[in-house]
Backbone bond lengths (Angstrom), bond angles and torsions (degrees), N, CA, C in turn:
res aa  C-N    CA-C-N  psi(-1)  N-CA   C-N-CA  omega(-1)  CA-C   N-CA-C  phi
1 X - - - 1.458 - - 1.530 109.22 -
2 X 1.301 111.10 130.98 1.657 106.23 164.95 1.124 143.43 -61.48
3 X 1.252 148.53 161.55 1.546 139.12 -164.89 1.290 111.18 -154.50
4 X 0.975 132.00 -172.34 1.561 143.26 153.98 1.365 108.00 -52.31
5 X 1.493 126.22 -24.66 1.710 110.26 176.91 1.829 108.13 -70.44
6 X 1.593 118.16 -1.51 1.434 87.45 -164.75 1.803 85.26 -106.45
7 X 1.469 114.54 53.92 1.227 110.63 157.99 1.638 109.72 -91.35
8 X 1.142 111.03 -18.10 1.620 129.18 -164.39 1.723 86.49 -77.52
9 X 1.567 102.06 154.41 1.511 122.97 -172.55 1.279 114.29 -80.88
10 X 1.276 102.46 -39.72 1.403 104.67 -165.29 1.917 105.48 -107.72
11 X 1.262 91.03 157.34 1.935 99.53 177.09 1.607 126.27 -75.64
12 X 1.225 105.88 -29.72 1.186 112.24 164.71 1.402 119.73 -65.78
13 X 2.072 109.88 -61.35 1.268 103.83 176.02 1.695 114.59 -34.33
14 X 1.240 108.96 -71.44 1.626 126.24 163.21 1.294 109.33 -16.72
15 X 0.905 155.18 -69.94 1.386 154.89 162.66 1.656 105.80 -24.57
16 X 1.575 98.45 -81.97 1.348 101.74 -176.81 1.637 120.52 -27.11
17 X 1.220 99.25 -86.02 1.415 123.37 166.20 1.463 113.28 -20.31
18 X 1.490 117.51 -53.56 1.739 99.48 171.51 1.456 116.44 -69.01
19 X 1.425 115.86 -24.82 1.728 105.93 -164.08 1.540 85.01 -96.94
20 X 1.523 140.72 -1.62 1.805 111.80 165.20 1.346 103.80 -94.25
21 X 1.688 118.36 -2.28 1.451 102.82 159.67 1.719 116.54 -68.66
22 X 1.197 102.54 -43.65 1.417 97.42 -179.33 1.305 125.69 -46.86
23 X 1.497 95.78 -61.62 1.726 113.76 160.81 1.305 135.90 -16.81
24 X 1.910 103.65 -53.78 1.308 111.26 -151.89 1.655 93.39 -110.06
25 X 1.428 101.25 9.04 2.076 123.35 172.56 1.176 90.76 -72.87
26 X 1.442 114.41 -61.32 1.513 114.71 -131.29 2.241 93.23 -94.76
27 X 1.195 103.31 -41.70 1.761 103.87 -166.97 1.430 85.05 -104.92
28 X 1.260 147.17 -8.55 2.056 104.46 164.57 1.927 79.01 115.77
29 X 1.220 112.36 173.98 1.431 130.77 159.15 1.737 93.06 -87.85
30 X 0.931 126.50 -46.95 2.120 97.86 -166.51 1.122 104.57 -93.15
31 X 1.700 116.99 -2.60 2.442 100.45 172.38 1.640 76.01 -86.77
32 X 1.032 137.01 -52.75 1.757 116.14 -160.35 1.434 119.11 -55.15
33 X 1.605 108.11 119.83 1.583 134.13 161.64 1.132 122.85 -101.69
34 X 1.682 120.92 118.06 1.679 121.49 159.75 1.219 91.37 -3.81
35 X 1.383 146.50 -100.52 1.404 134.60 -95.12 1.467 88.76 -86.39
36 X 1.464 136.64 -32.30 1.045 133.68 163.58 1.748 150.56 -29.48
37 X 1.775 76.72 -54.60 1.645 103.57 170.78 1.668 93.58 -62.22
38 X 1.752 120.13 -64.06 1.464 126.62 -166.71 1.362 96.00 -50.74
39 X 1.605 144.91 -33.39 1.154 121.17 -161.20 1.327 101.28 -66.26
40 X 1.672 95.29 -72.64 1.727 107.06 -172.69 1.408 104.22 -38.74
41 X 1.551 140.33 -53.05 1.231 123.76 -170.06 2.013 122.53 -59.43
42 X 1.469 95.22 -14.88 1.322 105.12 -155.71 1.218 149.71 46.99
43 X 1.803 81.63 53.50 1.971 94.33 171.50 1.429 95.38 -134.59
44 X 1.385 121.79 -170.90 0.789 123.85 -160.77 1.917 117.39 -114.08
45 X 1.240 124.65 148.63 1.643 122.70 -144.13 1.545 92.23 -56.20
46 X 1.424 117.52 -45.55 2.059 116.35 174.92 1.391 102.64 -44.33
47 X 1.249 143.60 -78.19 1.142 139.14 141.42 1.493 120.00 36.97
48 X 1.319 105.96 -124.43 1.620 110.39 161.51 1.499 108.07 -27.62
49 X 1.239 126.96 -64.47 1.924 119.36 173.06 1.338 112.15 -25.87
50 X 1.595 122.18 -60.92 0.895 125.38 139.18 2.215 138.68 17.97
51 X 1.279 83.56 -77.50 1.826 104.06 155.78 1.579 130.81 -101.82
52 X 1.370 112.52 -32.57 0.792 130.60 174.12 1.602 134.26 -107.52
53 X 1.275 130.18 109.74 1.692 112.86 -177.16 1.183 103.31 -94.77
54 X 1.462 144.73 25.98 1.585 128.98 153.52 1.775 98.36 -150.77
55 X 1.282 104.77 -178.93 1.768 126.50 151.56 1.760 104.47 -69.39
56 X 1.244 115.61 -38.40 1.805 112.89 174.07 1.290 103.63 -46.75
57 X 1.691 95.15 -63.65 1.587 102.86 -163.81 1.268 128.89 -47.27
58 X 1.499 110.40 -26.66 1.886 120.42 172.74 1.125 113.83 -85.55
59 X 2.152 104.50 -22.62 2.134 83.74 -171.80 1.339 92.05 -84.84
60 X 1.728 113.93 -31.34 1.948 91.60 -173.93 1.246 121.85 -69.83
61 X 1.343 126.34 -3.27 1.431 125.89 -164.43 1.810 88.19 -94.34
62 X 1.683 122.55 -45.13 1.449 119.01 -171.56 1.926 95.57 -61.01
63 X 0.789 122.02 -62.71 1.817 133.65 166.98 1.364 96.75 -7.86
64 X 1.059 114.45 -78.72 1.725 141.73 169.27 1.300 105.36 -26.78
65 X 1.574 120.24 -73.17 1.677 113.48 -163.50 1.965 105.40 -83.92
66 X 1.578 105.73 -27.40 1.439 98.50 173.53 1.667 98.43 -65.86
67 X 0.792 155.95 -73.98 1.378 150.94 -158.11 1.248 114.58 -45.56
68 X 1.045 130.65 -64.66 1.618 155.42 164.42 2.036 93.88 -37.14
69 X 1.703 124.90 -62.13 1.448 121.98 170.74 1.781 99.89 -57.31
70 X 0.974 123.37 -49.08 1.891 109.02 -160.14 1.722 100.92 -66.70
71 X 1.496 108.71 -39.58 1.648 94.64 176.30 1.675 113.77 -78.78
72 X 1.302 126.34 -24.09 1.526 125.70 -176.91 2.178 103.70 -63.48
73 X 1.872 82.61 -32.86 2.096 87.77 -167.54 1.530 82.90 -60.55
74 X 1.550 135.35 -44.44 1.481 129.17 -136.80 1.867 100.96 -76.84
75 X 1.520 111.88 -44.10 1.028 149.58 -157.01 1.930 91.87 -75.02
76 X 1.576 103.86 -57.37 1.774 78.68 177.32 1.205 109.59 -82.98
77 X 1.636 145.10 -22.02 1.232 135.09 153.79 1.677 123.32 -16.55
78 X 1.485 92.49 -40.79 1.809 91.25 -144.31 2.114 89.75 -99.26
79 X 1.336 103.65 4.30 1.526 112.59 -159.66 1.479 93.84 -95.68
80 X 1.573 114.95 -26.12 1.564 116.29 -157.70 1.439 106.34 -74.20
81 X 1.533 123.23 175.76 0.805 132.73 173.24 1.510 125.88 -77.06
82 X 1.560 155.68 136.90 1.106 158.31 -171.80 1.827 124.34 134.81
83 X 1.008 116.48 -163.60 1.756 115.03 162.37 1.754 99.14 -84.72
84 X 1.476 88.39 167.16 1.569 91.94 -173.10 1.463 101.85 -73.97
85 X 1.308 146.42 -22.85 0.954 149.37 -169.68 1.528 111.43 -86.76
86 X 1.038 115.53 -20.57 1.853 133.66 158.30 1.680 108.13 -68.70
87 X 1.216 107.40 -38.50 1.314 120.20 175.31 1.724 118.99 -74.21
88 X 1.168 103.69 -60.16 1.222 93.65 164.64 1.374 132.56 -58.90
89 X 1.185 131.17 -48.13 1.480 129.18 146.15 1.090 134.20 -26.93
90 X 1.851 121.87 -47.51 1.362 113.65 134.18 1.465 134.89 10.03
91 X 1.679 67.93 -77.54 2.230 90.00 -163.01 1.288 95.97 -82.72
92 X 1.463 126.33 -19.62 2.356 109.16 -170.72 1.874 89.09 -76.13
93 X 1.552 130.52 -29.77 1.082 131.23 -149.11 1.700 88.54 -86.43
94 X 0.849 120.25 -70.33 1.560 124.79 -167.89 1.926 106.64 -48.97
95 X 1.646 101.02 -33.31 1.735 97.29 -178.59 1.658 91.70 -77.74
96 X 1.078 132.65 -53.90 1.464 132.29 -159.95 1.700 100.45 -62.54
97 X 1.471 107.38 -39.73 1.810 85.80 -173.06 1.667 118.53 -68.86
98 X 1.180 81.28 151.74 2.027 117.74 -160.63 1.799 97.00 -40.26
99 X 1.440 101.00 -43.77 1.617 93.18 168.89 1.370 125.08 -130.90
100 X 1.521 106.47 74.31 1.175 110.04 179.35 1.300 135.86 -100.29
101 X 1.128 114.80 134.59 1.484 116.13 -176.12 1.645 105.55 -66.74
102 X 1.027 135.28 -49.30 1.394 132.43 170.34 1.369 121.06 -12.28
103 X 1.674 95.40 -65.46 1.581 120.30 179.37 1.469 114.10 -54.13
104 X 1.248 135.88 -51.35 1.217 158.16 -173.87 1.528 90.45 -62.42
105 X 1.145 111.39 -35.52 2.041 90.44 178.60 1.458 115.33 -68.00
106 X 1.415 112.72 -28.55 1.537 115.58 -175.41 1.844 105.70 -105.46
107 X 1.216 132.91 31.59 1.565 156.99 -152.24 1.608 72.85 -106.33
108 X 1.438 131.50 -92.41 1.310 139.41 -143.39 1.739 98.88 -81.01
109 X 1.269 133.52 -28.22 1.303 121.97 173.67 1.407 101.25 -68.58
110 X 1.698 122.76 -44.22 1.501 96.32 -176.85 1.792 128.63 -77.84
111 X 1.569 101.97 -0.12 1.527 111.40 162.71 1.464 107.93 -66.47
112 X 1.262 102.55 -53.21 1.562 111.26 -178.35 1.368 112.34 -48.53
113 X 1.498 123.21 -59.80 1.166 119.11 -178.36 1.709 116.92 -53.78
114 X 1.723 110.22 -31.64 1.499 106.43 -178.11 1.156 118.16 -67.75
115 X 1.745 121.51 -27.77 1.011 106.67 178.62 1.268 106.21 -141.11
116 X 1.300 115.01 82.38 1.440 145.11 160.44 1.512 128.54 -35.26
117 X 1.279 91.28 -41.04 1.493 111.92 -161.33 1.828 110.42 -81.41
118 X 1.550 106.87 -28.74 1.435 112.52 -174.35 1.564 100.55 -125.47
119 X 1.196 141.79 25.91 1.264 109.37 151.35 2.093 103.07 -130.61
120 X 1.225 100.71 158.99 1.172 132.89 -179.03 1.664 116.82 10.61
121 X 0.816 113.96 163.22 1.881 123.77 -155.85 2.056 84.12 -100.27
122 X 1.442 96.75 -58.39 1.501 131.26 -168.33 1.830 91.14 -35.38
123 X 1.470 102.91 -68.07 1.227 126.64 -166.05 1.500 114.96 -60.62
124 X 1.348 111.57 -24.92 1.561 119.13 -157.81 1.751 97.89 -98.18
125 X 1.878 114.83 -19.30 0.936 138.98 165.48 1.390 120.00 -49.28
126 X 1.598 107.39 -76.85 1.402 123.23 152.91 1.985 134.29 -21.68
127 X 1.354 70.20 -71.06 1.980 90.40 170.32 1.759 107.87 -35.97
128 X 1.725 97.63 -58.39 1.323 112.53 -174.40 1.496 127.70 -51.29
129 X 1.582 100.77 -46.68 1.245 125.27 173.76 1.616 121.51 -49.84
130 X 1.329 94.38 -58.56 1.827 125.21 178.18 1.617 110.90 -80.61
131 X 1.489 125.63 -1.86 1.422 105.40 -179.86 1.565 132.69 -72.17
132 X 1.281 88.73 -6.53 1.276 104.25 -176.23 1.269 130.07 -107.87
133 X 1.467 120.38 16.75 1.563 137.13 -164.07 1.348 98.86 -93.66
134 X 1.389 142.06 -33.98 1.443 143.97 -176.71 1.817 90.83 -71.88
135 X 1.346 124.56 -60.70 1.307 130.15 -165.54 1.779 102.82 -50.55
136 X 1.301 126.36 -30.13 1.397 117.61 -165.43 1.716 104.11 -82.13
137 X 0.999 100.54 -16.27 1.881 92.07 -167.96 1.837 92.39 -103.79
138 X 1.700 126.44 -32.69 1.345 96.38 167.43 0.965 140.52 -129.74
139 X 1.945 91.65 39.78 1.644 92.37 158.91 1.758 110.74 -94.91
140 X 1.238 125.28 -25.21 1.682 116.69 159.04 1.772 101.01 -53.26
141 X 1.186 130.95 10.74 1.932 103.86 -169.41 1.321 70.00 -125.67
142 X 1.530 155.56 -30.24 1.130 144.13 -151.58 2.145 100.06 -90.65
143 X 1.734 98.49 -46.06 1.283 82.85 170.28 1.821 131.72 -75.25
144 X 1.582 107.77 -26.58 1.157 98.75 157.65 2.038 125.21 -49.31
145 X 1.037 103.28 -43.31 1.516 100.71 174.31 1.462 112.30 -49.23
146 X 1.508 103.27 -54.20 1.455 102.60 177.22 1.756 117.26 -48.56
147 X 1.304 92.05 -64.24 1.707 88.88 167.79 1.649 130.80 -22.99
148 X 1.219 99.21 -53.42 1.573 122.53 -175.86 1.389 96.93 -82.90
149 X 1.176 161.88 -21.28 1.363 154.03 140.99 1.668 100.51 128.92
150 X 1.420 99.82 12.31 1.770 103.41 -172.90 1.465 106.79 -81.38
151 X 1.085 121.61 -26.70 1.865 121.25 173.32 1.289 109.39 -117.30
152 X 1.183 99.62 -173.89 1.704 115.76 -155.33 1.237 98.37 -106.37
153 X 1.602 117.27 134.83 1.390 108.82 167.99 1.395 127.24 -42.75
154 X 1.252 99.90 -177.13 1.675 104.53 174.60 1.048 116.67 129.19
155 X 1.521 150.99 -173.44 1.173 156.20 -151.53 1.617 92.09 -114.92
156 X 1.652 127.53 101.90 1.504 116.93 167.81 0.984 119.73 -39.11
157 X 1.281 131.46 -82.42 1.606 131.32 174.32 2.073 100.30 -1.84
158 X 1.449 108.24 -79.89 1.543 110.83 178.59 1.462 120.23 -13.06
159 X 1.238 73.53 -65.98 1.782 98.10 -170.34 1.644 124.47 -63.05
160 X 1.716 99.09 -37.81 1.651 100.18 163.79 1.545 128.57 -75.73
161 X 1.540 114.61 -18.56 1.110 133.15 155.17 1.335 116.20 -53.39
162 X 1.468 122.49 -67.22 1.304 123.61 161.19 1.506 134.43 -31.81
163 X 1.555 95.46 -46.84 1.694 106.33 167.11 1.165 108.50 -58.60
164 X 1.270 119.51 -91.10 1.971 121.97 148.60 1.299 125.05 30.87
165 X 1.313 108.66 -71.35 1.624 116.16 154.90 0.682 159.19 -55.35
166 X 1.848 108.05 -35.84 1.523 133.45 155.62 1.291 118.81 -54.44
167 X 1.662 117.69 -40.00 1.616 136.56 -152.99 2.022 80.81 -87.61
168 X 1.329 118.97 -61.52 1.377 123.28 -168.88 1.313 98.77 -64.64
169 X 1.522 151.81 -50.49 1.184 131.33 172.78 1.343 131.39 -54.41
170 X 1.213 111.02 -28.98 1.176 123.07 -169.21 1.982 101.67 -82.65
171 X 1.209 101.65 -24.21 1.247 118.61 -159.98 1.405 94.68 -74.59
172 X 1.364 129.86 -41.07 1.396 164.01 172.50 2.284 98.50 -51.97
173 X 1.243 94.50 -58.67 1.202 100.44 -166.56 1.258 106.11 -73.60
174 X 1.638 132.03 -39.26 0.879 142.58 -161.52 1.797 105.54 -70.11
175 X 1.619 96.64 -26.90 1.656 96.11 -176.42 1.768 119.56 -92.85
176 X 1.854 87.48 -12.08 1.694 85.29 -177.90 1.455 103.80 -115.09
177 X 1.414 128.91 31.30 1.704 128.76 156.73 1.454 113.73 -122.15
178 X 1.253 99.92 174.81 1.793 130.55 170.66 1.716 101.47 -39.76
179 X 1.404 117.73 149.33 1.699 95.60 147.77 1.971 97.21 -87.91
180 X 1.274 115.18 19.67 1.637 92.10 -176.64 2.036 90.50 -90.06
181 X 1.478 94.88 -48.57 1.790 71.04 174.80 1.282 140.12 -54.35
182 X 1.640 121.28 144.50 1.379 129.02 -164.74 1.476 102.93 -61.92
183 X 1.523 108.25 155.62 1.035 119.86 179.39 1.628 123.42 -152.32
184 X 1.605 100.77 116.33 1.694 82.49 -154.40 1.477 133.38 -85.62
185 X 1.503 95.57 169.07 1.454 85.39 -147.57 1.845 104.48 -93.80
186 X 1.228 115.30 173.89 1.052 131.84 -159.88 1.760 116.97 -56.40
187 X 1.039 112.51 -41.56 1.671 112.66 143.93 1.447 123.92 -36.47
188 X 1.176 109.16 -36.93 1.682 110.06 -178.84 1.295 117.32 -78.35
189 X 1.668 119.09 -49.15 1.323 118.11 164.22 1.307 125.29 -77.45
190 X 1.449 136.61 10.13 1.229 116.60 -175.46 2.058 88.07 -119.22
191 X 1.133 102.67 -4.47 1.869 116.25 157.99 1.522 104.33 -6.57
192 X 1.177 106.67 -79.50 1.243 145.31 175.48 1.794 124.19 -14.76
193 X 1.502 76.47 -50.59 1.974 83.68 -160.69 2.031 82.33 -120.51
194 X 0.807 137.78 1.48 1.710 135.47 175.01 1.791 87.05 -84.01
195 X 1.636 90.27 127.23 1.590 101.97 164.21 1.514 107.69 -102.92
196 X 1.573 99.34 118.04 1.868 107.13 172.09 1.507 110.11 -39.70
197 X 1.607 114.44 137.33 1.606 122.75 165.58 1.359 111.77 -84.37
C-alpha cells in the first residue's frame, strides 16, 4: 500500500523509509537499529548507509515526508468539489478508513510526539516547522462552513485543533485494537463541529 514515503524520489529511499516506519511503529525511536530497518527492508545495514548516515537521518527525513503527506491529504480535501462540510467528511472518512493512507501521514508524528524526549533535535525542528501545514487548508474550509451555517461557531483554529485530536486519537486507537472492535464512524466524530438546522 502507498504512504507518505512515496513522496521521496528515489525507490530505494522509498523502500527504506516504509519498513523504518514499520520499525520505528512497532520498537519506539530508541529500540530501533539500522540493522533492523535493513533487515525488514531486506538489504543490507551498508546499504541503507548508503542513503542514510544515521537512525536520525531516516526518522527526521520520515518526520519530514509524514508532515509534508498530512498537510498535502488536508490540502486536496479542502480543493475538492462539494460544501465544506462534504469536504470535510471527505477527509474524517479517508483518515478513519481501516487502510488509510491519510492516517499513516500522522502514524509517525504521533510516535514523534510520544516520544519527544529521545529522538532527534533535527526532527523535533522539522515537526515544529511543519505542524501547522494541515491547519492552513482546514481552517479556511472550516470558516467557510461557518459562513454557510454548516458548523458551529467558534474560533476555527479551536475547532481544527479539536478535529486534530479526534483524527490523532483515534489514530492512536486504531493502531492499538482488534479490527473486530467498533469503531466510530464518521458521523459520530464530526457530531461535534456540524451545527443543527
Amino acid at each position: 500500500m502507498e504512504g507518505f514515503e512515496q513522496l521521496a524520489p528515489d525507490k530505494a529511499i522509498r523502500q527504506i523509509i516504509y519498513h523504518a516506519v514499520e520499525v520505528f511503529s512497532k520498537k519506539g525511536y530508541a529500540g530501533t537499529k539500522i540493522k533492523d530497518i535493513a533487515a525488514s527492508a531486506g538489504f543490507s545495514q551498508g546499504y541503507v548507509y548508503m542513503y542514510f548516515k544515521s537512525k536520525d537521518d531516516i526518522f527526521t527525513r520520515i518526520v519530514e515526508l509524514a508532515s509534508d503527506g498530512a498537510g498535502m491529504s488536508v490540502q486536496y480535501a479542502a480543493e475538492l468539489e462539494g460544501s465544506p462540510m462534504e469536504r470535510i467528511t471527505w477527509l474524517t472518512e479517508a483518515f478513519l478508513s481501516p487502510d488509510s493512507i491519510a492516517l499513516q501521514h500522522f502514524r509517525l508524528i504521533l510516535l514523534q510526539t510520544a516520544t519527544s524526549e529521545a529522538i532527534p533535535e533535527e526532527a523535533k525542528r522539522v515537526a515544529k516547522e511543519k505542524i501547522m501545514k494541515p491547519f492552513e487548508h482546514l481552517v479556511p474550509l472550516i470558516i467557510a462552513g461557518q459562513q454557510a451555517g454548516e458548523i458551529v461557531p467558534g474560533d476555527p483554529v479551536e475547532i481544527a485543533i479539536a478535529y486534530f485530536s479526534f483524527i490523532q486519537g483515534l489514530g492512536i486507537a486504531r493502531l492499538q485494537t482488534t479490527s473486530a472492535a467498533p469503531f466510530p464512524s464518521t458521523e459520530l466524530v464530526l457530531r461535534f463541529m456540524k451545527r443543527e438546522r
